[in-house]
C-alpha positions in Angstrom: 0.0 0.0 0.0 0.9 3.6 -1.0 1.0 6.0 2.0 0.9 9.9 0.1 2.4 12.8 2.1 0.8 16.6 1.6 4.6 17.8 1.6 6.8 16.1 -0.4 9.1 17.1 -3.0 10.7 15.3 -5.6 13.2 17.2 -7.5 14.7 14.1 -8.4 17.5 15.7 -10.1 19.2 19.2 -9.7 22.2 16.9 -8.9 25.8 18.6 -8.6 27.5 15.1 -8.6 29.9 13.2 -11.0 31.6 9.6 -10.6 34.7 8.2 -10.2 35.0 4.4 -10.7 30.9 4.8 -10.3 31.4 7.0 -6.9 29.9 9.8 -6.9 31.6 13.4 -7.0 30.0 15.9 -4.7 32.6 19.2 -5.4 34.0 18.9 -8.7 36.9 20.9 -9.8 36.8 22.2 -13.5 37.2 20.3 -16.5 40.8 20.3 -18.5 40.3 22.2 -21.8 39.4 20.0 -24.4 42.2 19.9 -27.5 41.2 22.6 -30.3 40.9 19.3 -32.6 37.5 18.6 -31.1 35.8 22.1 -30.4 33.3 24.1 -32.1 33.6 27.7 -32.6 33.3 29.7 -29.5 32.8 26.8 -27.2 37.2 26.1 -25.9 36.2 29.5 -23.7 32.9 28.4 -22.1 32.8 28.1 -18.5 29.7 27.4 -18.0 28.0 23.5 -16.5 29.2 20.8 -18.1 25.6 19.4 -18.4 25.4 22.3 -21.4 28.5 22.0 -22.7 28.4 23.1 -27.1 31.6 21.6 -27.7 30.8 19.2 -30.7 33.6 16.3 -31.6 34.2 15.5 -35.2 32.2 12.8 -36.0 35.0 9.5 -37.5 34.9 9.4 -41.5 32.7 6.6 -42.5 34.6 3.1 -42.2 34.3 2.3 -46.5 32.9 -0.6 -48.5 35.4 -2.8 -47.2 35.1 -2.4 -43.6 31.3 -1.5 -43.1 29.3 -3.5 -46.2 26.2 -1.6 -46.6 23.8 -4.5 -48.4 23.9 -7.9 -46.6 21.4 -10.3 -45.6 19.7 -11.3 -42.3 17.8 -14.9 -42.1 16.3 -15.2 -39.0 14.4 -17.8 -37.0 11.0 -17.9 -36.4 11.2 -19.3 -33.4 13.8 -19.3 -30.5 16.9 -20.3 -31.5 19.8 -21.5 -29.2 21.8 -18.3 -27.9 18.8 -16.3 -27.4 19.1 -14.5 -23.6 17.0 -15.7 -20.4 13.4 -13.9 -20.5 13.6 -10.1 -19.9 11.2 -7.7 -19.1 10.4 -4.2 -20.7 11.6 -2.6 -17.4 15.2 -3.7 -18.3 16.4 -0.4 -18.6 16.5 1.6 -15.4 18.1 4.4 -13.4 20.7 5.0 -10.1 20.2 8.4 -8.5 23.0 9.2 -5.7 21.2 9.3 -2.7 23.0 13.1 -1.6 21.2 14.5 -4.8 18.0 12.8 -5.1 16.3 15.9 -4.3 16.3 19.4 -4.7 16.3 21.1 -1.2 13.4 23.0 -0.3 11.4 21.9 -3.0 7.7 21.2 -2.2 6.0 19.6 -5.4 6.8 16.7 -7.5 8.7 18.0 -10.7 6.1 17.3 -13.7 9.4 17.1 -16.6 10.3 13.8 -14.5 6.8 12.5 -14.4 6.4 12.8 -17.8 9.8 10.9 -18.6 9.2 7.8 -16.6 5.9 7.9 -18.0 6.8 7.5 -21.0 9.1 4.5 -20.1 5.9 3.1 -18.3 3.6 3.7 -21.7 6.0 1.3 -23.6 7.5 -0.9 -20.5 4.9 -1.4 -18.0 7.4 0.1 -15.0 10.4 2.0 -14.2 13.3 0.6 -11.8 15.2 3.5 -10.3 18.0 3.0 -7.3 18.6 5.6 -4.7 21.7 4.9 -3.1 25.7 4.6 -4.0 28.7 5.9 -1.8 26.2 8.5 0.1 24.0 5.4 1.3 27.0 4.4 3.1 26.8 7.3 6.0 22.8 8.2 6.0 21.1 8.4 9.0 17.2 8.4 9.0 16.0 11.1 11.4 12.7 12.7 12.4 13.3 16.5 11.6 15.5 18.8 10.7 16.2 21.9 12.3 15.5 24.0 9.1 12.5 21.2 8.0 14.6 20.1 5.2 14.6 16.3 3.9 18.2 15.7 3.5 20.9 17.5 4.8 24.9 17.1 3.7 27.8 17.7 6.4 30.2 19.0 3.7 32.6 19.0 6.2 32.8 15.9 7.2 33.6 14.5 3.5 35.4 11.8 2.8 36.5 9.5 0.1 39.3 11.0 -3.4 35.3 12.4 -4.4 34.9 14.4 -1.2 31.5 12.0 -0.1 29.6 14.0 2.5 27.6 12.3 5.2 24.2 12.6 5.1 21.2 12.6 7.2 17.5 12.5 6.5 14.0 12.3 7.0 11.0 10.0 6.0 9.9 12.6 4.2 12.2 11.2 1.9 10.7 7.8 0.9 7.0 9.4 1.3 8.3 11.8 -1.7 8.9 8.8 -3.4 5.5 7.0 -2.6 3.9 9.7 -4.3 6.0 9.1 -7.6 4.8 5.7 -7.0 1.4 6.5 -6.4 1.3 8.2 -9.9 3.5 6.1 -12.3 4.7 3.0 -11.9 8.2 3.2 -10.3 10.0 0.4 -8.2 12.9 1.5 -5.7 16.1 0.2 -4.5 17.2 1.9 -1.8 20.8 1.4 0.1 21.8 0.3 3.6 24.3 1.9 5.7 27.1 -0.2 5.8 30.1 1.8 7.7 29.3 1.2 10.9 29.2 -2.9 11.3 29.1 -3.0 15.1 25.5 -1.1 15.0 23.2 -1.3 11.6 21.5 1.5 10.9 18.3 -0.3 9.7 15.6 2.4 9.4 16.0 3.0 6.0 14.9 -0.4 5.6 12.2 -0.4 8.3 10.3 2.8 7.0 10.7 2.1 3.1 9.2 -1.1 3.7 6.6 0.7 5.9 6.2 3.5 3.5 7.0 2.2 -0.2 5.4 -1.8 0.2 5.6 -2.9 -2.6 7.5 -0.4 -4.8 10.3 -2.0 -2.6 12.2 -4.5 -4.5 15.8 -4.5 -3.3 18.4 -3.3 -0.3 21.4 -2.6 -1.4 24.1 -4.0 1.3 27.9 -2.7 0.3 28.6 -0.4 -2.6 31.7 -1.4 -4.0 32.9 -3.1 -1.3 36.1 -4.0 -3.1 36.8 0.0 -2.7 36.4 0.2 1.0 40.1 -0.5 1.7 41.4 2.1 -1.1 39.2 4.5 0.5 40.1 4.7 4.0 36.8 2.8 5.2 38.4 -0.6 6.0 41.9 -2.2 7.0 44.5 -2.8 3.6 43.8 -6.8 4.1 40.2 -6.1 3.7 38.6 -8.6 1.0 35.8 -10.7 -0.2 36.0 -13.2 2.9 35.5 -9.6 5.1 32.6 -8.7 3.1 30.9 -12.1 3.2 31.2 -11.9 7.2 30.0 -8.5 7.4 27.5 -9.2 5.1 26.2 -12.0 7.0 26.1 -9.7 10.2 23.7 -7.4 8.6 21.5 -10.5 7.9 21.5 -11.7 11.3 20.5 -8.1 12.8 17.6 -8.0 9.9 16.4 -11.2 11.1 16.3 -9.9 14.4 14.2 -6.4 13.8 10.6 -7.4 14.3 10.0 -4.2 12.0 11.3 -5.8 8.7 8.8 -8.1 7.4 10.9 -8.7 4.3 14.5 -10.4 4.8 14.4 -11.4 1.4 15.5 -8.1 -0.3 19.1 -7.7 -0.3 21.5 -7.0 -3.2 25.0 -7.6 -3.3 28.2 -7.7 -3.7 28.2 -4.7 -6.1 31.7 -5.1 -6.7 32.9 -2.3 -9.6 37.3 -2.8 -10.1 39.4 -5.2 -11.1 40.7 -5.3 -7.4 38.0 -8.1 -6.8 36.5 -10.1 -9.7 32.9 -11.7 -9.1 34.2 -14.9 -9.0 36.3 -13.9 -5.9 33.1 -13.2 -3.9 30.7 -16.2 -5.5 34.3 -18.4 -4.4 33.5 -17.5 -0.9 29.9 -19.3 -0.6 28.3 -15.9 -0.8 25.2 -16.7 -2.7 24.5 -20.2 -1.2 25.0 -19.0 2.1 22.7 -16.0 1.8 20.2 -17.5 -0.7 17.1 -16.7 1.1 18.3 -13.2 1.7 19.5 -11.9 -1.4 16.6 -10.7 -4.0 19.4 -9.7 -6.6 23.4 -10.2 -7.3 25.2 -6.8 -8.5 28.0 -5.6 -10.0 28.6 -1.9 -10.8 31.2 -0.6 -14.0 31.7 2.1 -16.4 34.2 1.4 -19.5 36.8 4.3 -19.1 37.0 7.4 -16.8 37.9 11.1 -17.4 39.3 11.0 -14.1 42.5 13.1 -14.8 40.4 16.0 -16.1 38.7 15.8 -13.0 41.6 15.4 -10.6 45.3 14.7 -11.6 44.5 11.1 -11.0 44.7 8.2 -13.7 45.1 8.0 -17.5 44.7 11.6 -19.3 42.0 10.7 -22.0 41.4 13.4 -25.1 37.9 12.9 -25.5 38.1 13.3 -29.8 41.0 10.6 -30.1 38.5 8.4 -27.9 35.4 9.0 -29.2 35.5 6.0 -32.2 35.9 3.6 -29.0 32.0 4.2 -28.5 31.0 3.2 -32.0 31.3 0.2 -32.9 29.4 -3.1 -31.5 32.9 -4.5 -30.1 32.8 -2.1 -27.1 30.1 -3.4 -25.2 30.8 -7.0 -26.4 34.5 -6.4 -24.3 33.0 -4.6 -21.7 30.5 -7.5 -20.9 33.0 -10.5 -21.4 34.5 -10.7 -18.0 30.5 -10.9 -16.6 29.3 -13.8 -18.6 30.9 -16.2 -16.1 28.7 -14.7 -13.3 25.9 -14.8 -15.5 25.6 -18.5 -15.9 26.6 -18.7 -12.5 23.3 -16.3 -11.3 21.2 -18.6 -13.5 22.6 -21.9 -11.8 21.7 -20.3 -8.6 18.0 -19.4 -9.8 19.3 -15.5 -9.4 18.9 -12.2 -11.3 22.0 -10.4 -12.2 22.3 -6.4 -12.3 24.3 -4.2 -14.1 23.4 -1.9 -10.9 25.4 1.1 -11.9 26.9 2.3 -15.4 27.1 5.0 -17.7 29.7 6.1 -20.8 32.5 7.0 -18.0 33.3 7.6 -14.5 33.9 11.5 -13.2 31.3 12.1 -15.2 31.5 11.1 -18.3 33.5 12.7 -21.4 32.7 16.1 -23.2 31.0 15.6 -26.7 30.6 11.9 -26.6 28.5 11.3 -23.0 26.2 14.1 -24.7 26.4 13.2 -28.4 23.9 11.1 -30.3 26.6 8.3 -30.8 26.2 7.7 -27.0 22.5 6.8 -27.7 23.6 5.1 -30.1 26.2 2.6 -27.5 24.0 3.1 -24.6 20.8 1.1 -26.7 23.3 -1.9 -28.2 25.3 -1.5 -24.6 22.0 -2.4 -23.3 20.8 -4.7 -25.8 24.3 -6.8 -25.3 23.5 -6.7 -21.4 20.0 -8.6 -22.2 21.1 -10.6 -24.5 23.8 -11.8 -22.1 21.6 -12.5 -19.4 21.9 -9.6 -17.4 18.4 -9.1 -15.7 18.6 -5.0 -15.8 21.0 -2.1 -16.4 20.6 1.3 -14.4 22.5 4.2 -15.8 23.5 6.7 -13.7 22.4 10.1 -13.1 24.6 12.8 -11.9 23.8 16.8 -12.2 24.3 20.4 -13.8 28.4 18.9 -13.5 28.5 15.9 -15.4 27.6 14.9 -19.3 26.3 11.7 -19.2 23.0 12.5 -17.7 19.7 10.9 -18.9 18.1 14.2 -17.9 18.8 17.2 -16.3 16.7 20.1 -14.9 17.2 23.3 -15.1 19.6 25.5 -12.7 17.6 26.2 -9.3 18.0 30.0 -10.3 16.8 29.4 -13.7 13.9 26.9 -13.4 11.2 29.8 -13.5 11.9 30.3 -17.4 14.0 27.5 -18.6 12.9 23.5 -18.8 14.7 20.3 -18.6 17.4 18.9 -21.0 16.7 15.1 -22.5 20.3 13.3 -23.0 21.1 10.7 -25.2 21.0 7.6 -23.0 17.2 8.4 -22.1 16.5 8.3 -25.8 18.8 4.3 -25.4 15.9 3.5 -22.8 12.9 4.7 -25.0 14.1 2.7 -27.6 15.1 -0.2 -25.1 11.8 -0.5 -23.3 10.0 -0.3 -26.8 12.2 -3.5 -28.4 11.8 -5.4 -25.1 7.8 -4.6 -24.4 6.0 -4.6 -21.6 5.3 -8.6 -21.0 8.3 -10.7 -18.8 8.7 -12.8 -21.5 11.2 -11.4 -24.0 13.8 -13.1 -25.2 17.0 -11.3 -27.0 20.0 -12.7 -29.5 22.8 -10.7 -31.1 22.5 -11.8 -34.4 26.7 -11.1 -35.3 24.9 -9.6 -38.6 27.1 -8.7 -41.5 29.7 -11.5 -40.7 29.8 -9.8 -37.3 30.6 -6.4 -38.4 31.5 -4.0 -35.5 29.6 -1.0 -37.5 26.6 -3.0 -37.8 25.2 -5.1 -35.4 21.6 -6.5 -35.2 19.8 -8.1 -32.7 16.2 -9.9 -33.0 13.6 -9.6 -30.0 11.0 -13.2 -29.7 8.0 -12.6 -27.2 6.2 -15.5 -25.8 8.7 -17.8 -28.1 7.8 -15.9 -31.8 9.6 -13.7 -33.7 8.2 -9.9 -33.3 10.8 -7.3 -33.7 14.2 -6.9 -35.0 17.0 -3.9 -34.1 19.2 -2.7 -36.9 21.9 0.1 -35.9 24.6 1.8 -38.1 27.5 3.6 -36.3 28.7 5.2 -39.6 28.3 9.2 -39.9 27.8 9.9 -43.7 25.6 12.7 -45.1 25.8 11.8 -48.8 23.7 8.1 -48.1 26.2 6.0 -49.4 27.0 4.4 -45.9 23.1 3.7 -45.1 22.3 0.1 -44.7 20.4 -2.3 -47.2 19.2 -5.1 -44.5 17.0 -7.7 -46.5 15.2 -9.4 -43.9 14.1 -13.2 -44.4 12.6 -16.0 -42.1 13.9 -19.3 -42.6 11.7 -21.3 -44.2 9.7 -18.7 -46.3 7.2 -18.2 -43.4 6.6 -15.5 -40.8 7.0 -12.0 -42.6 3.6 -10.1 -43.7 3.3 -8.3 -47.0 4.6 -5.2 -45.1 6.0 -3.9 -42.0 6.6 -1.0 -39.6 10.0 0.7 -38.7 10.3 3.4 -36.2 13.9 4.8 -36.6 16.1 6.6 -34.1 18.1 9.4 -35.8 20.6 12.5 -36.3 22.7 14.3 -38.7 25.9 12.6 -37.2 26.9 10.8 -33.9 28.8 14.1 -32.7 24.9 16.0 -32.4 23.8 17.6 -29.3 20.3 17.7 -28.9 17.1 17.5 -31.2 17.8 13.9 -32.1 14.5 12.0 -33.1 13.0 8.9 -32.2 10.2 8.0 -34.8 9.9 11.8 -35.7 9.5 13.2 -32.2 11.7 14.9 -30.0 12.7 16.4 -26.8 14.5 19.7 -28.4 18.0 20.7 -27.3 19.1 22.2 -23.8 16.0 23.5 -21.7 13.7 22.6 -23.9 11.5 20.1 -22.3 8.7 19.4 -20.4 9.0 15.5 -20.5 6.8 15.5 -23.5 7.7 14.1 -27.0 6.9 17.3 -29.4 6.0 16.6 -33.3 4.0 14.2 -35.1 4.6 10.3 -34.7 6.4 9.0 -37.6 6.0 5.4 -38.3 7.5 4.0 -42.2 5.9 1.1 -43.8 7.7 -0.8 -46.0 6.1 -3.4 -48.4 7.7 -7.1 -48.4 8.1 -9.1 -51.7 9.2 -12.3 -53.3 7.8 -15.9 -53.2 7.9 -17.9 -51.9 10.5 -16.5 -49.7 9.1 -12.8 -48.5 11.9 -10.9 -47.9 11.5 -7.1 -46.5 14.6 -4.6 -47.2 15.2 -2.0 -44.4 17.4 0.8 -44.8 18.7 2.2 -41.6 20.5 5.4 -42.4 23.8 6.5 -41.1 24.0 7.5 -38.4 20.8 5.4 -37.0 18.9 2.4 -35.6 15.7 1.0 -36.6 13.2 -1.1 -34.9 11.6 -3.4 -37.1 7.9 -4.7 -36.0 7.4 -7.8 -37.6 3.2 -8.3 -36.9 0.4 -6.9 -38.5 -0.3 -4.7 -36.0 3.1 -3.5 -34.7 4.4 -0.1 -34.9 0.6 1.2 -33.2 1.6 0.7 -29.7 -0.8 -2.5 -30.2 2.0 -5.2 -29.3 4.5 -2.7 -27.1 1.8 -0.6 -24.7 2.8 -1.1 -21.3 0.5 1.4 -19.7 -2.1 3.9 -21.1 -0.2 7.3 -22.1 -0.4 9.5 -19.1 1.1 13.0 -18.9 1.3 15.9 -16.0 0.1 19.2 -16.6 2.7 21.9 -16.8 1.1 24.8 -15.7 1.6 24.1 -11.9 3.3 27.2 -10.3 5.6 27.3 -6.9 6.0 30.7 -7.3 3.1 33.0 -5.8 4.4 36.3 -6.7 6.8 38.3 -9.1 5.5 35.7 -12.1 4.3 38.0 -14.9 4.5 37.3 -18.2 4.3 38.5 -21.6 3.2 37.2 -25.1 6.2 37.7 -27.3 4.1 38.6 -30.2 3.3 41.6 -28.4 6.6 42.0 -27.1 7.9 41.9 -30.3 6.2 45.4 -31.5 6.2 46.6 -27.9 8.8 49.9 -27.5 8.9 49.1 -23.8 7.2 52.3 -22.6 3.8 51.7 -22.2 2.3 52.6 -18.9 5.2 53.8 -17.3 4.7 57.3 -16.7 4.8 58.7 -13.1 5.3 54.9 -12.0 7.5 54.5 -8.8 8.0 50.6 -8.2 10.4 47.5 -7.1 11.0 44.2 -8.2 11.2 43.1 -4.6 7.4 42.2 -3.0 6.5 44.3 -0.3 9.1 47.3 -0.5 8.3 50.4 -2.9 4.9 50.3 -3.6 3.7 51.1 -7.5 1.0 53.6 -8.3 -1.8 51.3 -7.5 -0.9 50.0 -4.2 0.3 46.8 -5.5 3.9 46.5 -4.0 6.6 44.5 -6.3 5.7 45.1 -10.0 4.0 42.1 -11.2 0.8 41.9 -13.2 -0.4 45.3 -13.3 0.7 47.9 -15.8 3.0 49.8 -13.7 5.5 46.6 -14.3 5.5 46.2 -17.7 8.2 48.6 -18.1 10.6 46.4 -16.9 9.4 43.1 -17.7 9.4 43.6 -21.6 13.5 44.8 -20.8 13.9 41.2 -19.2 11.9 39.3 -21.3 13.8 40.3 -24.0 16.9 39.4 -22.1 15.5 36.1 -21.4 13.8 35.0 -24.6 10.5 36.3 -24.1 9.9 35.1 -21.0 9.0 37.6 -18.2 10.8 37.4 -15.0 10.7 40.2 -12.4 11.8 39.7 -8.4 15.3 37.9 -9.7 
């Protein structure tokens, strides 16, 4: 049962973090100037958020005839072949919020631009898996109140950790803000335990989000990156995996103890994330058979490079142009998965799911022009794709704020949220596309096809639901304008049998994997920087192409470069007929926190306005309550002794009026 709260806030993300080795960074120093190769005009001098960052890579030249062939054939299977993945479900494709920047302090609504973007993951997938946790978790203490009535507080100086991890403390206000998400889409939590302090659990995050969340509950996080503790200052230099298991069983013993848990059976670990402790290491241990009852979900947490050095001094110095072709082509999340298949036959032998529980393009927050560039939607949908199909049960990509460029979404600055909206990153279009291929049923199946003899530019992956055939995803890493690097994919089913006269492709596109912003998934888009509400804008696009030949049917798809198309394969694919998770559901946007100061102006009227009008004689402020105007009204607002000023800073602002700054 949902339990809604009159006060609760969810800002889930003015965030000011970034990661290193998937820790989050609560003070981060500047970014190194990128080299001149990879900057567009004006933007080597901007010193502005990274989240908004113009510079623009140069996209790679396309690969050629020889390395990328642009006609080839695909002959798939009707029905599931050997090598297809474990059954997956649409909500495969998730979300890990650090717990320090889950909200926006002193907020009191629930932001309506997030709403509408896990509602649109819900539409196609049914539900939305989101973790709230990471280093932060580690140090959080639940408490009644604060003295200022804020839900979360940070003891900056107390940090800790190379990323400066602040401890935290925090009310249940908290997990009621996010019950109400719950309460109007379909999101499911994980939440983290404390895990510093050994010799006395602190279990009430556990005890109230069972209490308040039910069961939007579905895992407790014990130990993020353990395998880190000892690097970090939190544990002795000989602590290892045999540690971990003992304190981990610890924590299960006081759980089974606390009469206020009715769930034991949600834990998640290890969450191990270097190369200091391989999975293996911990499963070696008797981990997962001793704690079988307990555990809900394995975990392991890793990003494939860092920009680390930019960040602090520390680690390999990576120029983001000269590493920008390691993100497109199908071979870098083949090697990034390949020391995790082990564990994934082992999870299966152990009738366990596996998570990819924290991840993005790279640590310290990603990289510049490719963590923000349509080639990372691109990498993050096969990244994905490549996790399902090799029996990963979910993938949560991390979230960070106004300070990092990986970021599935970010709101606007605090001081700017009156007149500006949120800004839609790549990897959020990766998880539209994601839950769409996958559906909303439980029962999805997923196998990497190794189309085009395997080609690394063009890889291809077929979806079966309830054991049939029903979608196929074609992507092309090339960037080439003039169409000669678009694919030809002639689509066959062995046997002559399963492909209608036609079917329907929804395509994922840009100009060239080095764009920022106004990328479009089947004709709709989320704009550039600020530009969104959560809300897809423009007309639905969905192409039908006609099938031919007998008595083999064969169906040619082109998939443009750069691009990815999902092919439905049934009659009535392509409508949201075989993909609806949920009935479309959006928030209205017109909600206001602000009670005064919040004039506005049409621009068509500001555009032939000279600014004067009714400003005669006037004596006002901008400040409510101090000079008053002509009328008695105080701060100049809606009546005409304001307009004065307001057209000046709407004009400054983009026609938006804004007064009391």
């Amino acid at each position: 049962m949902v339990l809604r709260h009159p006060h609760l806030a969810l800002s889930l993300l003015s965030l000011l973090t970034a990661c290193l080795a998937s820790i989050t960074v609560h003070r981060q120093p500047g970014q190194a100037p990128l080299s001149a190769t990879g900057t567009i005009a004006g933007a080597a001098n901007y010193t502005g958020a990274a989240a908004y960052n113009p510079t623009t890579l140069n996209p790679p030249a396309p690969p050629g005839p020889t390395a990328l062939p642009t006609s080839f054939g695909l002959a798939l299977e009707g029905a599931v072949p050997a090598g297809a993945s474990i059954m997956q479900g649409g909500a495969f494709f998730g979300f890990s919020i650090e717990m320090s920047v889950v909200n926006q302090v002193g907020e009191s609504v629930l932001q309506v631009a997030f709403l509408n973007l896990m509602s649109n993951i819900q539409q196609r997938a049914g539900a939305v898996h989101i973790r709230v946790g990471g280093n932060t978790q580690e140090t959080a203490t639940l408490v009644m109140s604060t003295p200022d009535g804020k839900i979360l507080e940070k003891n900056l100086h107390g940090v800790t950790n190379p990323t400066e991890t602040p401890p935290l403390v925090f009310t249940p206000e908290l997990l009621y803000m996010l019950a109400n998400v719950s309460s109007l889409v379909n999101v499911r939590w994980h939440l983290g335990v404390p895990f510093n302090d050994t010799s006395a659990f602190r279990l009430d995050i556990a005890e109230y989000g069972q209490r308040i969340l039910g069961d939007n509950l579905i895992g407790l996080q014990v130990g993020n990156e353990p395998d880190l503790y000892a690097a970090h200052g939190h544990r002795p230099g000989s602590y290892g995996p045999y540690d971990y298991f003992g304190e981990f069983g610890t924590m299960v013993s006081a759980m089974a103890n606390d009469i206020n848990l009715p769930n034991k059976g949600l834990l998640i670990g290890p969450s191990v994330s270097s190369a200091a402790w391989s999975p293996e290491m911990v499963w070696d241990t008797g981990f997962v058979d001793s704690y079988s009852a307990q555990l809900a979900f394995l975990s392991v947490e890793h990003y494939p490079s860092d920009n680390c050095f930019a960040q602090f001094g520390i680690g390999v110095p990576r120029d983001p142009q000269s590493t920008f072709p390691n993100y497109l082509n199908h071979t870098a999340p083949q090697n990034l998965i390949a020391p995790y298949l082990n564990s994934t036959l082992y999870a299966q032998s152990k009738g366990k799911k596996l998570l990819m529980f924290e991840t993005n393009t790279a640590s310290c927050g990603g990289f510049v022009g490719i963590s923000d560039s349509f080639g990372a939607a691109l990498w993050g949908l096969d990244y994905a794709m490549q996790l399902a199909h090799s029996n990963f049960s979910g993938a949560l990509f991390h979230v960070g704020g106004q300070n990092v460029y990986y970021n599935p979404f970010t709101p606007p600055p605090t001081n700017q949220s009156t007149f500006r909206q949120w800004t839609v990153g790549p990897i959020y279009y990766s998880s539209l596309v994601m839950a769409e291929a996958l559906g909303p049923g439980n029962n999805t199946q997923v196998l990497d096809l190794a189309a085009n003899a395997n080609n690394i530019f063009s890889p291809a992956y077929a979806i079966y639901d309830n054991g049939n055939l029903v979608r196929v995803l074609l992507i092309n890493y090339a960037t080439d304008s003039t169409g000669a690097t678009d694919l030809q994919v002639a689509l066959t089913v062995n046997g002559g049998q399963g492909l209608p006269g036609s079917v329907q492709v929804k395509y994922l596109l840009a100009s060239s994997v080095s764009q920022k912003g106004n990328y479009t998934w089947a004709g709709q888009t989320f704009g550039a920087n600020f530009e969104s509400d959560g809300r897809f804008t423009g007309t639905e696009s969905v192409q039908s192409v006609s099938c031919s030949g007998s008595p083999t049917t064969t169906c040619t798809i082109r998939v443009p470069a750069p691009g990815a198309a999902l092919v439905f394969l049934s009659p009535s694919s392509g409508t949201q007929a075989d993909t609806a998770g949920a009935p479309s559901k959006t928030f209205a946007t017109t909600f206001r926190t602000r009670t005064h100061n919040t004039a506005t102006v049409d621009p068509a009227v500001l555009a032939t306005s000279n600014g004067h009008s009714g400003m005669d004689a006037v004596r006002g402020s901008t400040s409510e309550g101090s000079v008053p105007s002509r009328n008695g009204a105080g701060a100049l607002g809606s009546g005409a002794g304001g307009f004065g000023v307001g057209v000046l800073v709407a004009a400054l602002l983009g026609g938006v009026l804004v007064v009391g700054w």
